[in-house]
C-alpha positions in Angstrom: 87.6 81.1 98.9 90.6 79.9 97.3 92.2 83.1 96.7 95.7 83.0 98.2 95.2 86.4 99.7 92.1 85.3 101.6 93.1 84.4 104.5 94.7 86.8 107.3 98.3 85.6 107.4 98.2 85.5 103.5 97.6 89.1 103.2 101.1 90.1 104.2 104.0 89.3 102.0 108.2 89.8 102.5 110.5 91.1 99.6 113.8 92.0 99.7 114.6 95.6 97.0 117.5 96.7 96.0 116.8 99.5 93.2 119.6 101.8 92.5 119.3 105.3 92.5 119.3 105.8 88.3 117.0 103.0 88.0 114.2 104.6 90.6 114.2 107.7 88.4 112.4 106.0 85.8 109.7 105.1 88.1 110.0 108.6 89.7 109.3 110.0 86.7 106.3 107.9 85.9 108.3 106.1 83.1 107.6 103.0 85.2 104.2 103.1 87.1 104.0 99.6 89.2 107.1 97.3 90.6 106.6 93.5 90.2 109.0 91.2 93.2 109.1 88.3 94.5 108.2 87.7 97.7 110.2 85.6 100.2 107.3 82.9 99.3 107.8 82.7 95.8 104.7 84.3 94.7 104.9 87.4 92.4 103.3 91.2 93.6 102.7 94.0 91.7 102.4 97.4 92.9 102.4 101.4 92.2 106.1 102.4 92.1 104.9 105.4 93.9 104.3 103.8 97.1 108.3 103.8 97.3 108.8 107.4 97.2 109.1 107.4 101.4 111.9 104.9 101.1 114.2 106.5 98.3 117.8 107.7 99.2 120.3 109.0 96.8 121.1 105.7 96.6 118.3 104.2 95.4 115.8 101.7 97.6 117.7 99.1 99.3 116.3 96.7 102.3 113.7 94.1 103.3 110.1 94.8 103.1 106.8 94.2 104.1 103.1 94.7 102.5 99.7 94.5 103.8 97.1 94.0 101.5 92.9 93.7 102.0 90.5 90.7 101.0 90.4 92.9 97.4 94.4 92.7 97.4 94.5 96.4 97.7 97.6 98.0 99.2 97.2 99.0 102.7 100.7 99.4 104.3 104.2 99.3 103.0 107.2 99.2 105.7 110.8 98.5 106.0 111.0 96.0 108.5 114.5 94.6 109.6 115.9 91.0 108.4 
């Protein structure tokens, strides 16, 4: 299969966030309903903005993070994980 998500190590990508406060709101308020980052790889990710909400502080998301994703690249597990 030459999907790059295929293969087990493929299906968990890095990203570093930093979103402040104001700008979250939009997403908060379903202005804004998926996030697109980079990944430490290079390769692009989309995702629903609401899979944030456990990580927002007043001031904003900030950090390093990691998502797991299955063979249909569906969103299993998003986690702060340290740098």
């Amino acid at each position: 299969m030459s999907d790059s998500f295929a293969s087990s190590a493929a299906r968990k990508v890095r990203f570093s966030l930093h979103i402040p406060g104001d700008v979250y709101l939009a997403y908060y308020q379903g202005a804004a309903r998926a996030v697109v980052v980079r990944t430490a790889d290079g390769r692009t990710v989309q995702f629903p903005a609401e899979a944030l909400r456990p990580f927002v502080t007043r001031d904003g998301i900030h950090g390093a993070f990691e998502m797991e994703f299955d063979a249909h690249n569906k969103l299993l597990d998003l986690r702060r994980v340290d740098e």
